[in-house]
C-alpha positions as CSV (number, residue, x, y, z in Angstrom):
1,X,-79.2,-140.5,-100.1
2,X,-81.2,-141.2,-103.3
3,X,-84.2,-142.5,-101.7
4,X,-84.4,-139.3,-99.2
5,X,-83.5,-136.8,-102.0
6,X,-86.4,-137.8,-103.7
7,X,-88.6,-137.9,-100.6
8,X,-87.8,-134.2,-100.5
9,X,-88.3,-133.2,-103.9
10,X,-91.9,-135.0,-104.4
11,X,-92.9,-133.5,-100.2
12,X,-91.6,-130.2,-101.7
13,X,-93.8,-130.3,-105.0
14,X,-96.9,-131.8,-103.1
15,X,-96.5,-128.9,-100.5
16,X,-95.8,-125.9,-103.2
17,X,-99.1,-127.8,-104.9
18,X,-101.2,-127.1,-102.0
19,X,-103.1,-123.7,-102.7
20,X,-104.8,-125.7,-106.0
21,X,-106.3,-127.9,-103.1
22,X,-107.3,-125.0,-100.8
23,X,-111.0,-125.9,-100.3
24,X,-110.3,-129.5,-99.6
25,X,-107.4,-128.7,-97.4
26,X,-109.1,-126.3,-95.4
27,X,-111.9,-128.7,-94.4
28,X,-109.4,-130.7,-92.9
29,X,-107.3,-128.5,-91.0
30,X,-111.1,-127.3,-89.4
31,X,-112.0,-131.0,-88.6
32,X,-108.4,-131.7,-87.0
33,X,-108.6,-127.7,-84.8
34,X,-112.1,-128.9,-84.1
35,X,-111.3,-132.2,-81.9
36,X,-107.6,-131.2,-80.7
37,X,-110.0,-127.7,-79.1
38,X,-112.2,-130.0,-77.6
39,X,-109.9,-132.5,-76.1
40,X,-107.3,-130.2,-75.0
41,X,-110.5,-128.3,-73.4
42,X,-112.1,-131.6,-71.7
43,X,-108.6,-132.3,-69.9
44,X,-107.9,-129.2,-68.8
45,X,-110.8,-129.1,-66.7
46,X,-109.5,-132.4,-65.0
47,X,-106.5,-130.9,-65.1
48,X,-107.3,-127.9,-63.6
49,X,-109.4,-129.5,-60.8
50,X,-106.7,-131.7,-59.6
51,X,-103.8,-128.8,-59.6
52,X,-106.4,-126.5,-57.4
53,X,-106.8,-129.9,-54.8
54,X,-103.2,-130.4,-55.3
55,X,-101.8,-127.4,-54.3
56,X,-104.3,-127.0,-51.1
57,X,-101.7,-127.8,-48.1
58,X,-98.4,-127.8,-46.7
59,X,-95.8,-130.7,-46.6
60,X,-95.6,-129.8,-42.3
61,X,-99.0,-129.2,-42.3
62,X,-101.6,-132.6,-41.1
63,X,-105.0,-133.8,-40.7
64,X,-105.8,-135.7,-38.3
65,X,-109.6,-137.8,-38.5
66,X,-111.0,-140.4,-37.4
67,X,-109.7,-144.0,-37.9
68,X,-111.3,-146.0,-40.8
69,X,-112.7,-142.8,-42.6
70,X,-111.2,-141.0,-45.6
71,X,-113.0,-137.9,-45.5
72,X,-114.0,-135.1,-42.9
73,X,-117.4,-135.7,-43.5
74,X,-117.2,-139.1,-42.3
75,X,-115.4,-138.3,-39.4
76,X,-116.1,-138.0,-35.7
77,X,-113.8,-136.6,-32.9
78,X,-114.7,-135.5,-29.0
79,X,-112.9,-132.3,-27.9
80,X,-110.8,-134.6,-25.2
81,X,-109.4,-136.6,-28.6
82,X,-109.0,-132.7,-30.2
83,X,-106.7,-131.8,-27.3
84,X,-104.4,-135.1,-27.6
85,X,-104.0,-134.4,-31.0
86,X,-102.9,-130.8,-30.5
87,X,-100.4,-131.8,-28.0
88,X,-98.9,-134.0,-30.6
89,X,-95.5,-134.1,-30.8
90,X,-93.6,-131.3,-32.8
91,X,-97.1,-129.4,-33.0
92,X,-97.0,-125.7,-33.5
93,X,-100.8,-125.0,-33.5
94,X,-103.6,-126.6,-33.8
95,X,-107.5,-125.8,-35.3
96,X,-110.0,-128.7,-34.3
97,X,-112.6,-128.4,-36.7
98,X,-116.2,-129.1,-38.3
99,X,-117.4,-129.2,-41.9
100,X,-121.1,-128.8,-42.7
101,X,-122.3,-128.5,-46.1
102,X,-124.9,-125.5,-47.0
103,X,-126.9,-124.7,-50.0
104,X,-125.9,-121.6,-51.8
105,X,-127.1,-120.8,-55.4
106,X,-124.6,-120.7,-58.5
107,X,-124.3,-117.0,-59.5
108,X,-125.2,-117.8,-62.9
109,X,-128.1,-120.5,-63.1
110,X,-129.2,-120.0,-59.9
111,X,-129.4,-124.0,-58.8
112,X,-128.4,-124.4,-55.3
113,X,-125.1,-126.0,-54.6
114,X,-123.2,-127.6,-51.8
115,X,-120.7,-125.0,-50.4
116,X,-118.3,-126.4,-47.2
117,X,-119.1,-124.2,-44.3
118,X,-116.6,-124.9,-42.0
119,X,-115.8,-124.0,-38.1
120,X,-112.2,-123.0,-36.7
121,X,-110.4,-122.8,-34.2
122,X,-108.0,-119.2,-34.0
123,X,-105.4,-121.8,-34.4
124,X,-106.5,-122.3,-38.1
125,X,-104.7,-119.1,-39.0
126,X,-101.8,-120.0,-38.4
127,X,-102.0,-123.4,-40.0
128,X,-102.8,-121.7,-43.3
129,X,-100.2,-120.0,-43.4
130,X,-100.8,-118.6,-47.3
131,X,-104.5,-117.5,-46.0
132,X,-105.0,-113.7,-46.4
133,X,-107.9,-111.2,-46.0
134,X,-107.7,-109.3,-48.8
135,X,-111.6,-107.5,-48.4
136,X,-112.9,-106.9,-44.6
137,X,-111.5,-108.6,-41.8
138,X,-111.7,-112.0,-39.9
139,X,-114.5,-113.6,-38.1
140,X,-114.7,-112.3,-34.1
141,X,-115.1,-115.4,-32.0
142,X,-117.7,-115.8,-30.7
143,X,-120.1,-114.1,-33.0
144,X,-122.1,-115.5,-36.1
145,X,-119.7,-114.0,-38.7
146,X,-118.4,-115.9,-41.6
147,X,-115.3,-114.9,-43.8
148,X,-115.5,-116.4,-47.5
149,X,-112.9,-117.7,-50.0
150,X,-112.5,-115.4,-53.4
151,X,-113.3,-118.4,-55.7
152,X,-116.6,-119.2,-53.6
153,X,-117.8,-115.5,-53.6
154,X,-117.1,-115.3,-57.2
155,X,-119.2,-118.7,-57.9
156,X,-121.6,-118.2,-55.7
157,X,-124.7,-115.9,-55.0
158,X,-125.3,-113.7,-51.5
159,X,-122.0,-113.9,-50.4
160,X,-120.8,-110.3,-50.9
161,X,-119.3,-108.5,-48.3
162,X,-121.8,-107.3,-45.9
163,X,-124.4,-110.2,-46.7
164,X,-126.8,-112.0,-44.1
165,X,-127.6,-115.2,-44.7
166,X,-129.2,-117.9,-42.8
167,X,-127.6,-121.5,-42.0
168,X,-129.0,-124.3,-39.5
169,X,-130.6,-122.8,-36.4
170,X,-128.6,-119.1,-37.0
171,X,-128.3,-115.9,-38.9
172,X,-124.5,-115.2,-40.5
173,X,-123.1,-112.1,-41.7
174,X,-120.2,-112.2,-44.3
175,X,-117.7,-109.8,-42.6
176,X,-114.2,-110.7,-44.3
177,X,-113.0,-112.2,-47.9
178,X,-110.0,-114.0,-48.2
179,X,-107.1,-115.8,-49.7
180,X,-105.3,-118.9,-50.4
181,X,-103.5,-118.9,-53.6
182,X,-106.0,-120.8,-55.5
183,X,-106.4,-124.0,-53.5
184,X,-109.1,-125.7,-52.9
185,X,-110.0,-123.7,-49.5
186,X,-110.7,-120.4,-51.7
187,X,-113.6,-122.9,-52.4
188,X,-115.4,-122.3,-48.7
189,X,-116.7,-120.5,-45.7
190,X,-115.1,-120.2,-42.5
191,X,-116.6,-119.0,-39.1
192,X,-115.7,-119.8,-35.4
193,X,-116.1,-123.4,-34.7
194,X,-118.1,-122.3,-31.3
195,X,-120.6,-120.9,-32.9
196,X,-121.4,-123.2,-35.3
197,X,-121.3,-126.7,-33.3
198,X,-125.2,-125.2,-31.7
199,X,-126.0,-124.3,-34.7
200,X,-125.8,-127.6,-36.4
201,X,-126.5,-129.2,-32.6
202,X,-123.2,-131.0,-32.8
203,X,-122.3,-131.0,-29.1
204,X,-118.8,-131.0,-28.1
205,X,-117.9,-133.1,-31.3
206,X,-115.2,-132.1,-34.0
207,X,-114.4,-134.0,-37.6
208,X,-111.2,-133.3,-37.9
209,X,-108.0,-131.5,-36.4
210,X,-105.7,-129.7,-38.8
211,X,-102.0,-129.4,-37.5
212,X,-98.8,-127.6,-38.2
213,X,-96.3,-129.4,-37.3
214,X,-92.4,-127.8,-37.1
215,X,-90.8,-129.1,-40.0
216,X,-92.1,-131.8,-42.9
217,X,-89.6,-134.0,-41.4
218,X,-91.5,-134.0,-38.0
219,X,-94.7,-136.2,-39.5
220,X,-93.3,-139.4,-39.2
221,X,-92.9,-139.3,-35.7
222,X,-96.2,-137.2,-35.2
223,X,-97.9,-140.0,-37.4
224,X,-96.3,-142.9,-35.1
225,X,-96.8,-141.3,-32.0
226,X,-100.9,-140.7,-32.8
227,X,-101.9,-144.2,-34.3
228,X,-99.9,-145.7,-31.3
229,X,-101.5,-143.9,-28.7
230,X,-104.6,-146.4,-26.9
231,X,-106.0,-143.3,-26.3
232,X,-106.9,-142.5,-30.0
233,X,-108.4,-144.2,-33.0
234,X,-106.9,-141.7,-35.6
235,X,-106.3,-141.4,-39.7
236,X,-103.4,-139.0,-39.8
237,X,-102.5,-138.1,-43.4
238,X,-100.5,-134.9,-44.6
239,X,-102.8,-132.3,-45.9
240,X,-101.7,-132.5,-49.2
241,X,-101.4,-136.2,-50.2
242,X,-105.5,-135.8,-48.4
243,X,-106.7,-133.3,-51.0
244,X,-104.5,-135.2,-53.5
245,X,-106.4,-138.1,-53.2
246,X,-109.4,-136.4,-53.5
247,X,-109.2,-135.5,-57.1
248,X,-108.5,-138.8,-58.2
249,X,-112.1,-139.8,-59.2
250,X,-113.3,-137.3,-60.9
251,X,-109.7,-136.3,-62.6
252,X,-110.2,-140.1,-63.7
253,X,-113.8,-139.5,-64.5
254,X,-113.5,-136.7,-67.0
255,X,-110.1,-137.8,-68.6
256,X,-112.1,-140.9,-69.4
257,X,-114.7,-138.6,-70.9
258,X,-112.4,-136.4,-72.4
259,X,-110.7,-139.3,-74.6
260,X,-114.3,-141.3,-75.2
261,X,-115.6,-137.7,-76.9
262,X,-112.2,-137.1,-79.1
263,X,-111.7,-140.3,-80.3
264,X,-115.2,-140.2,-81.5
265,X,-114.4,-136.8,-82.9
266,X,-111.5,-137.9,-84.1
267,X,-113.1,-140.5,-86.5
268,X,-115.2,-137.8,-88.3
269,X,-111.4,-135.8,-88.5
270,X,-109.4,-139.1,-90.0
271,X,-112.7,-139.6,-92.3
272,X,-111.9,-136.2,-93.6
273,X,-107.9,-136.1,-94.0
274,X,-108.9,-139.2,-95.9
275,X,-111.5,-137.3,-98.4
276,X,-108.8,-134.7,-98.8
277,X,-106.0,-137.2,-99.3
278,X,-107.7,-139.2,-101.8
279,X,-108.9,-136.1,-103.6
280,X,-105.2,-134.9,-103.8
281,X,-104.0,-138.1,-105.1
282,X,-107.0,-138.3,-107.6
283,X,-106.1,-134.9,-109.0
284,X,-102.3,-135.9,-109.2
285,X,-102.3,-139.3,-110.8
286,X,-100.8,-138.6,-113.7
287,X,-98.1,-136.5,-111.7
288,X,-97.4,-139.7,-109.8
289,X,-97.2,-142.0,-112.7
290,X,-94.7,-139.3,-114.8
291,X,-92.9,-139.8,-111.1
292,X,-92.6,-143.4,-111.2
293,X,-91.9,-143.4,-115.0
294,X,-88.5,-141.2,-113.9
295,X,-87.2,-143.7,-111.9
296,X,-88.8,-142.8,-108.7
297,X,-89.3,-145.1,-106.0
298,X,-92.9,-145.8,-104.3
299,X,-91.1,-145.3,-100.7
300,X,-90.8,-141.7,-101.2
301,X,-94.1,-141.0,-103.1
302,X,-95.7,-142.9,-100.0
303,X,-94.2,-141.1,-97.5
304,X,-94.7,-137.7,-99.5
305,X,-98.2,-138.2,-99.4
306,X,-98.4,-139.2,-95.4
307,X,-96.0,-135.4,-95.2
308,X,-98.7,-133.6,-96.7
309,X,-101.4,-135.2,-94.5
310,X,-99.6,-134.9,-91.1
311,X,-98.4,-131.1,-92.5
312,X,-102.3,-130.6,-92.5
313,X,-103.2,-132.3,-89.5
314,X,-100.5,-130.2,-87.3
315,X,-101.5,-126.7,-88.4
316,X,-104.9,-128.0,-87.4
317,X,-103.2,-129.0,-84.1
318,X,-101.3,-125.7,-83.5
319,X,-104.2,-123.7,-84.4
320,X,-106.6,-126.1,-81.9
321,X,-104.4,-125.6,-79.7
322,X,-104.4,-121.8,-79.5
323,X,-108.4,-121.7,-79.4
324,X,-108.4,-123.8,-76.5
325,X,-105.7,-121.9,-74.7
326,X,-106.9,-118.5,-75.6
327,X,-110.6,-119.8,-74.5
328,X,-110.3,-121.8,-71.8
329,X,-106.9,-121.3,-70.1
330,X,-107.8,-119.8,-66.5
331,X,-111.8,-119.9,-67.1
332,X,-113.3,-120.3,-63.8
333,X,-115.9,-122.9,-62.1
334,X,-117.3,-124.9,-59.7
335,X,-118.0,-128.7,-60.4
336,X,-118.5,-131.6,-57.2
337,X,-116.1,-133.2,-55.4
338,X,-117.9,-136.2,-55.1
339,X,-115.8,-137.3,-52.0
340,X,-117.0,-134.7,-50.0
341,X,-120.1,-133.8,-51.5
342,X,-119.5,-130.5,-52.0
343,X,-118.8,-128.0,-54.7
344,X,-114.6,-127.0,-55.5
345,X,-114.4,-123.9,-57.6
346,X,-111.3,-124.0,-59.6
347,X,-109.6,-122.8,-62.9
348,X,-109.2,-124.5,-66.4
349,X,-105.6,-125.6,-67.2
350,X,-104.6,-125.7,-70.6
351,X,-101.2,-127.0,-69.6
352,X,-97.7,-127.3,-71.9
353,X,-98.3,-130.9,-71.1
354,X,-102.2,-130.9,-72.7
355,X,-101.0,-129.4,-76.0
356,X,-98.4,-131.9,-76.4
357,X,-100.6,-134.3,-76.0
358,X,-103.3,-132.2,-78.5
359,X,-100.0,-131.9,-81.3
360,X,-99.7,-135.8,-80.5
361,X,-103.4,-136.6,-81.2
362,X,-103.7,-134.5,-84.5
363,X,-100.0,-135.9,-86.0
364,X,-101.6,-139.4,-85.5
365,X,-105.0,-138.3,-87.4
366,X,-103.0,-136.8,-89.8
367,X,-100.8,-140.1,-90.0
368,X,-103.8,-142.2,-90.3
369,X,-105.7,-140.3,-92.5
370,X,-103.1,-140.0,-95.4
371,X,-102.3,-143.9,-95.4
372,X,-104.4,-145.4,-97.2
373,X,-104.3,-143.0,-100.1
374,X,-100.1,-142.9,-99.9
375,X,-100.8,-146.4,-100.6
376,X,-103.1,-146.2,-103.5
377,X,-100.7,-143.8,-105.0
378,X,-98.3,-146.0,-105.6
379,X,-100.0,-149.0,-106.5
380,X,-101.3,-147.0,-109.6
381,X,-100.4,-148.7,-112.5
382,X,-97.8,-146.1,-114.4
383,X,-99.3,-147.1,-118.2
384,X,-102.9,-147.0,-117.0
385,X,-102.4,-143.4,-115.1
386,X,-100.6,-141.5,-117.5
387,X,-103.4,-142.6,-120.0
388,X,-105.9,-140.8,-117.3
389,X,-107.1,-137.2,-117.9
């Protein structure tokens, strides 16, 4: 009880100490708010891109592509293959469809981008079953009319309601927008699969058939009774472990990043809770030698000294924190999926789990940072600094 009573007493006079060391003190706190902002900001744009790919899908709902691909855009199916599909066991409707890739510019630097243009099938209504026009109305079949998600019309230039534009061989009109609680499909245009096969000069081909099935439990037996069938060569996968996988590269990609740019940060940071440390021991020596000359111990002066650092480092933390949720929680964009070639618009997510991991990153700064000079505090010799002015 000795040891921490004294470890109280000398954190409690180092902290009441700390408005002589305001100037000092402050540049820390700025370096430690400065990196935990930007790493909590780099990972929540991974973070954000793989909950808008995560939450695209339903548990009953599959996708069904050709065998040996992993994406639609590799993927070739004939309409006879599109009809075994859809009489699938357990299958409540069906929607064999294509995915083209258009150029659209970027509402705000103009550079074109790769938006998914895709063609459905009426049945593709009712396999999304959270789609929902919320400005026009849907595509008639049969006519070159497109219907686009909120998150691409917000990205993108020239698709407002009532716009022409013109794609492969064909003029579209934008007649509907609509949509899909943030997943991934807010993030294209749809149009009647019919129409657009001529356009593109596809044929009678499809890339993949989207299927709801009756239940989640029924995709086991739907699975089996596909990739058994001699009449198919077929990848069936639930739509949500698809899009899941997806994200995985570039949520990989940009956490890397994310950590590479910090840690380099948080060098300049730790350099600087050092300077601030050693200036606050510097200015206390003879405080610490009168200390030790009372009888108290070096554990508690050292760990005094690494208090006062972290207590630094975390208001840094908190107050990083707050910029890069107030700043970047919910910002919108659009970035490449580089699976499908195309552009996802999606939202920053400054998640409960990225601060944590922000307050994590600044305590060990902070913990670092105030080592070395909790350490030179108490190897001061007691005669030498109580002779120092």
């Amino acid at each position: 009880m000795n040891t921490i009573s004294q470890i109280l007493a000398v954190t409690a006079l180092n902290i009441r100490n700390l408005r002589e060391r305001v100037a000092s003190s402050v540049v820390a706190i700025v370096g430690v708010a400065g990196v935990v902002t930007v790493f909590v900001a780099v990972l929540s744009i991974a973070e954000g891109f793989r909950a808008t790919l995560a939450s695209t899908g339903s548990p009953a709902t599959a996708i069904v592509m050709r065998g040996g691909t992993d994406t639609e855009m590799n993927s070739i199916l004939q309409r006879d293959d599109t009809r075994v599909v859809a009489d699938g066991p357990q299958v409540q409707s069906a929607s064999a469809e294509l995915f083209v890739i258009v150029d659209v510019p970027k509402r705000t630097t103009g550079t074109a981008a790769n938006v998914p243009l895709r063609g459905v099938q009426p049945g593709a209504f009712d396999v999304r079953g959270n789609l929902r026009i919320v400005e026009g109305r849907r595509f008639e079949p049969g006519r070159n009319e497109v219907i686009v998600g909120r998150a691409a019309a917000n990205q993108f230039a020239g698709l407002d309601m009532g716009a022409t534009l013109r794609w492969g061989e064909s003029e579209w009109r934008v007649v509907g927008i609509f949509e899909t609680d943030g997943s991934a499909s807010e993030s294209e245009i749809w149009c009647d699969a019919s129409v657009l096969q001529p356009a593109y000069r596809r044929g009678d081909s499809f890339q993949s058939v989207y299927v709801r099935l009756s239940s989640a439990d029924a995709f086991p037996a739907f699975k089996d009774a596909l990739t058994t069938d001699p009449r198919l060569n077929v990848r069936v996968e639930r739509e949500q472990e698809y899009f899941a996988d997806q994200s995985v590269m570039i949520h990989a990609l940009i956490t890397q990043l994310g950590v590479i740019i910090a840690g380099l940060m948080g060098i300049g940071a730790v350099f600087g809770a050092l300077n601030t440390m050693y200036s606050a021991v510097a200015a206390r020596t003879r405080e610490i030698a009168t200390l030790r000359a009372l009888g108290f111990g070096g554990t508690p002066i050292v760990i005094s000294v690494l208090i006062e650092s972290i207590v630094l480092s975390v208001v840094g933390g908190l107050i990083g924190g707050v910029l890069a949720y107030v700043g970047f929680n919910g910002y919108q964009t659009a970035t490449m999926n580089w699976q499908s070639f195309s552009q996802v618009a999606f939202r920053f997510a400054v998640t409960p789990s990225l601060l944590g991991q922000g307050m994590f990153y600044a305590t060990l700064m902070g913990a670092i940072g105030g080592l070395l000079p909790a350490v030179r505090a108490v190897r001061l010799p007691i005669v030498n600094a109580l002779r120092e002015l």
